[in-house]
LUMTORLO-269805 format. One record per residue (C-alpha): residue number from 1; residue in one letter; x, y, z. Coordinates in Angstrom, 3 decimals. Each point is the difference from the previous one (the first is absolute). Example, Ala and Ser with C-alpha at 12.3 -4.5 7.8 and 13.67 -1.06 7.14 Angstrom:
BEGIN
PT / n / res / u / v / w
PT / 1 / a / 12.300 / -4.500 / 7.800
PT / 2 / s / 1.370 / 3.440 / -0.660
//
This chain:
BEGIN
PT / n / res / u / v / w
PT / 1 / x / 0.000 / 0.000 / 0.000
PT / 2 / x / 1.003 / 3.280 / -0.655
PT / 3 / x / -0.680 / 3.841 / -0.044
PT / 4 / x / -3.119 / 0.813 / -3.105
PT / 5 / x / 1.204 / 2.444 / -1.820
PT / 6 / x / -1.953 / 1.526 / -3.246
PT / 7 / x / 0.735 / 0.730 / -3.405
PT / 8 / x / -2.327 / 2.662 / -2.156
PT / 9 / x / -0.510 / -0.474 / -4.524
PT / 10 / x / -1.402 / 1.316 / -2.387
PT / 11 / x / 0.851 / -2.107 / -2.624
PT / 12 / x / 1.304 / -3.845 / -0.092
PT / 13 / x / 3.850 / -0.338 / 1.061
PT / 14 / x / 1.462 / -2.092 / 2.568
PT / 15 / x / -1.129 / 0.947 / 4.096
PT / 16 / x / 2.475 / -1.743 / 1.514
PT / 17 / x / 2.874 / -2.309 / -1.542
PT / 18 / x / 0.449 / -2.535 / 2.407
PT / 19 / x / -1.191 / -2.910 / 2.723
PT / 20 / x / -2.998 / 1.726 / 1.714
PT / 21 / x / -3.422 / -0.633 / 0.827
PT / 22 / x / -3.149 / 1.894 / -1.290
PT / 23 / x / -2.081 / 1.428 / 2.486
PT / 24 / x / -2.780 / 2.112 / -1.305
PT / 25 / x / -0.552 / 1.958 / -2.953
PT / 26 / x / -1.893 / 3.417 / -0.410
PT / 27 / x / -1.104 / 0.707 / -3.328
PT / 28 / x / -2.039 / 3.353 / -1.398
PT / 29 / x / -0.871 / -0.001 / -3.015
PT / 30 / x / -1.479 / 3.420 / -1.739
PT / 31 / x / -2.382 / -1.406 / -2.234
PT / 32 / x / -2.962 / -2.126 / 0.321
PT / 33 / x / 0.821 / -2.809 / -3.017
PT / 34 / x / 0.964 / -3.409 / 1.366
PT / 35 / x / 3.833 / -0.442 / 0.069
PT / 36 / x / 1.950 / -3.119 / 1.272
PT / 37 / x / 2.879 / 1.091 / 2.202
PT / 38 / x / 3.028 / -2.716 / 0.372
PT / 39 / x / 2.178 / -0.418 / 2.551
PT / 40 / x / 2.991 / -2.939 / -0.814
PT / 41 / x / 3.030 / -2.037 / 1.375
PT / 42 / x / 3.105 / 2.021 / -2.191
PT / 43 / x / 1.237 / -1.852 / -2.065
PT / 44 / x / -0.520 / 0.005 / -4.031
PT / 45 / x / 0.686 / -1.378 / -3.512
PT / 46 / x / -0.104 / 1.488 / -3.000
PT / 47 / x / -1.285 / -1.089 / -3.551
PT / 48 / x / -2.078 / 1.444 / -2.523
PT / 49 / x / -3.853 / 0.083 / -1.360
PT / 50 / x / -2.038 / 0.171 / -3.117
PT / 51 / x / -3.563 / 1.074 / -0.209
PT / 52 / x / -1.075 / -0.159 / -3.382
PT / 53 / x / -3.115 / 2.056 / -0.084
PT / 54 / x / -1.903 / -2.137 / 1.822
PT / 55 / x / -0.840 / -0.734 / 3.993
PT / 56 / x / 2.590 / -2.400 / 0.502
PT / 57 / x / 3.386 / 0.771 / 0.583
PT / 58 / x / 3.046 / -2.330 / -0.423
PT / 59 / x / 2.804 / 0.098 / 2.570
PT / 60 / x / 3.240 / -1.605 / -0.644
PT / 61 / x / 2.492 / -0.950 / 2.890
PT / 62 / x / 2.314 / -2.744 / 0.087
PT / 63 / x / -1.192 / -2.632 / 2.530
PT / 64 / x / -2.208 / 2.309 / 1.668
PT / 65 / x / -0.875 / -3.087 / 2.480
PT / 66 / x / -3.742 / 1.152 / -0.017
PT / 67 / x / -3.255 / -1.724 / -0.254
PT / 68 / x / -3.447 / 0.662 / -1.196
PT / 69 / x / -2.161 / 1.905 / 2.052
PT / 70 / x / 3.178 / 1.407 / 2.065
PT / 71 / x / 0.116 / 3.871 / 0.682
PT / 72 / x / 2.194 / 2.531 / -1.135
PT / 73 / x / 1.347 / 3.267 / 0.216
PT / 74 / x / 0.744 / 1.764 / -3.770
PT / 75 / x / 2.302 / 3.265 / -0.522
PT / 76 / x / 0.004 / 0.407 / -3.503
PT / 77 / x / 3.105 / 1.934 / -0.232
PT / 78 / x / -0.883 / 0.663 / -3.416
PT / 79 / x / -3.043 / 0.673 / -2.521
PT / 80 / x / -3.489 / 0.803 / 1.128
PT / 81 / x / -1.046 / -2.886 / 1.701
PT / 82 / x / -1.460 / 0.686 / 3.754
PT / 83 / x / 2.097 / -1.006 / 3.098
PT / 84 / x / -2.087 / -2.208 / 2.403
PT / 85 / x / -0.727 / -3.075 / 1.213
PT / 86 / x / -0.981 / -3.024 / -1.922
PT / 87 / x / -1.071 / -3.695 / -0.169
PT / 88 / x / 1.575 / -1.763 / -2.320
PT / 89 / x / -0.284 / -2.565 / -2.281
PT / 90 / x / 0.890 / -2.281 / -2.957
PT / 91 / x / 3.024 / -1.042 / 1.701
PT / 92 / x / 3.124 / -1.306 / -2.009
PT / 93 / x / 3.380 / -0.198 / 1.130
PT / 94 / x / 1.217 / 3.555 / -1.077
PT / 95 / x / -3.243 / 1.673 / -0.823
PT / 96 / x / -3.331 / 0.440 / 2.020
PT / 97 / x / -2.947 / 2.383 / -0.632
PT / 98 / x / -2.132 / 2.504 / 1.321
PT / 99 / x / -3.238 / 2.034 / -0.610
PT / 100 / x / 0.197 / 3.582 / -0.952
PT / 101 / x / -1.704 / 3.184 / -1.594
PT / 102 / x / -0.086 / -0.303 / -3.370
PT / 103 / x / 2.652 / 1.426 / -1.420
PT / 104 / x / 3.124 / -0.662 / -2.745
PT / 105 / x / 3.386 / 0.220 / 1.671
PT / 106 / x / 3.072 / -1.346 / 0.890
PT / 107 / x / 3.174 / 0.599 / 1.882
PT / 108 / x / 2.051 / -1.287 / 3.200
PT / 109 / x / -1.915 / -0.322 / 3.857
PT / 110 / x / 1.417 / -1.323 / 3.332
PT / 111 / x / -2.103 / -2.414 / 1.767
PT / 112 / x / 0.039 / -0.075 / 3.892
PT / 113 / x / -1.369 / -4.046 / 0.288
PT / 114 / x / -0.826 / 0.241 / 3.716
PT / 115 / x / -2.554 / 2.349 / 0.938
PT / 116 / x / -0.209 / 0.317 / 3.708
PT / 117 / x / -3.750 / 1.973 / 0.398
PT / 118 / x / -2.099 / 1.927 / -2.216
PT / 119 / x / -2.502 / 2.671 / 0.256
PT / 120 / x / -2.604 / 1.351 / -1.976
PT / 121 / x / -1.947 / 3.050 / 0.192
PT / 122 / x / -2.711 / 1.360 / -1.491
PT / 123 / x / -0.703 / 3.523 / 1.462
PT / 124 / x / 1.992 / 3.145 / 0.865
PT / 125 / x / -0.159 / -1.082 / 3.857
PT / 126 / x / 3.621 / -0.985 / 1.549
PT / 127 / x / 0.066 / -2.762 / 1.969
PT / 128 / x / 2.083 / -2.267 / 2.400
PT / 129 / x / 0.907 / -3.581 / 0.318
PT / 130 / x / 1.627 / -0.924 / 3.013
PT / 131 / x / 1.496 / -3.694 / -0.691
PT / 132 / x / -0.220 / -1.978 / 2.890
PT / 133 / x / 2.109 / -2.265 / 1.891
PT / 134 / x / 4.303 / 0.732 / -1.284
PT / 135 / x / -1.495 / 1.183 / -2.901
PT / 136 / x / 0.412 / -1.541 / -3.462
PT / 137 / x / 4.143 / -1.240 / -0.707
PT / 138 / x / 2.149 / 1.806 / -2.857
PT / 139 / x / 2.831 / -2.007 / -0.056
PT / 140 / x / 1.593 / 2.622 / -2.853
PT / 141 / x / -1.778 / 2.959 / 1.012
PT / 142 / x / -3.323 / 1.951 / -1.582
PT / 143 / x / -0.808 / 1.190 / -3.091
PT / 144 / x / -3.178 / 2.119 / 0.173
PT / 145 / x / -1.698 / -0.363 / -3.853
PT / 146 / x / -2.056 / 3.025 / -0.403
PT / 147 / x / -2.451 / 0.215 / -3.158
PT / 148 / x / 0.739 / 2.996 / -1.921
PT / 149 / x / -2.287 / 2.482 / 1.361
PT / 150 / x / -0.403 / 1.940 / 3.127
PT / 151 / x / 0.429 / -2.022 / 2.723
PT / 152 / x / 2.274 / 0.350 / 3.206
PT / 153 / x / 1.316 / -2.776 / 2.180
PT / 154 / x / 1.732 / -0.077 / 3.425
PT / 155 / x / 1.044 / -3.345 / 1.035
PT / 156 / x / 1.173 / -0.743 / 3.700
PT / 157 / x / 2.347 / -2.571 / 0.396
PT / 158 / x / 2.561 / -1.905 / 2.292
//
């Protein structure tokens, strides 16, 4: 056990890059559309994706280890697709896939493969989460994944 100590974003970056635990989260968001906040161990691999003007989007990483139906955390570092949580699907060794808004692009994203909590929200009212117990184990640290749009975050953590 040890002191909680908080971090503040405003957009999705790394909290706190190492062995902690996650103790509650405080997110306010400014709008009242439903957004998905995600909150995951920090660690990450890198690959690239395809949408080809449809919903589907094709992500390639070399023996991603993941399975159908598994959630995940998307940054795509490049293009237009949105950053957010997914469920994905289709599962081969070095490619897996995931539903998204239509759209035609391409480029590079980092996948965070163990997402520790998520939140969503679906008015302009902040709101707390205590977690209880320790809290929830980072072994790596936390990455907060923010959609991109006006939502804050403080996480508290030790």
């Amino acid at each position: 056990q040890s002191d909680v100590k908080s971090y503040h974003n405003s957009a999705s970056g790394v909290a706190f890059a190492g062995r902690t635990r996650l103790k509650g989260v405080l997110i306010s968001p400014s709008t009242s559309v439903t957004y998905n906040t995600s909150f995951c161990d920090n660690v990450s691999v890198s690959g690239t994706y395809d949408v080809p003007g449809t919903t589907t989007c094709t992500v390639t990483i070399a023996n991603h280890g993941l399975s159908n139906g598994d959630r995940v955390y998307l940054n795509f570092t490049s293009g237009t697709a949105q950053d957010e949580a997914y469920t994905v699907a289709n599962v081969a060794t070095n490619t897996f896939t995931v539903t998204v808004a239509s759209a035609t692009t391409n480029g590079n994203v980092t996948m965070y493969p163990e997402i520790l909590a998520e939140f969503d929200c679906s008015n302009g009212t902040s709101f707390y989460t205590l977690i209880p117990g320790e809290g929830i184990l980072a072994p790596n640290g936390i990455y907060v994944g923010i959609p991109n749009v006006a939502i804050t975050t403080t996480i508290f953590y030790g």
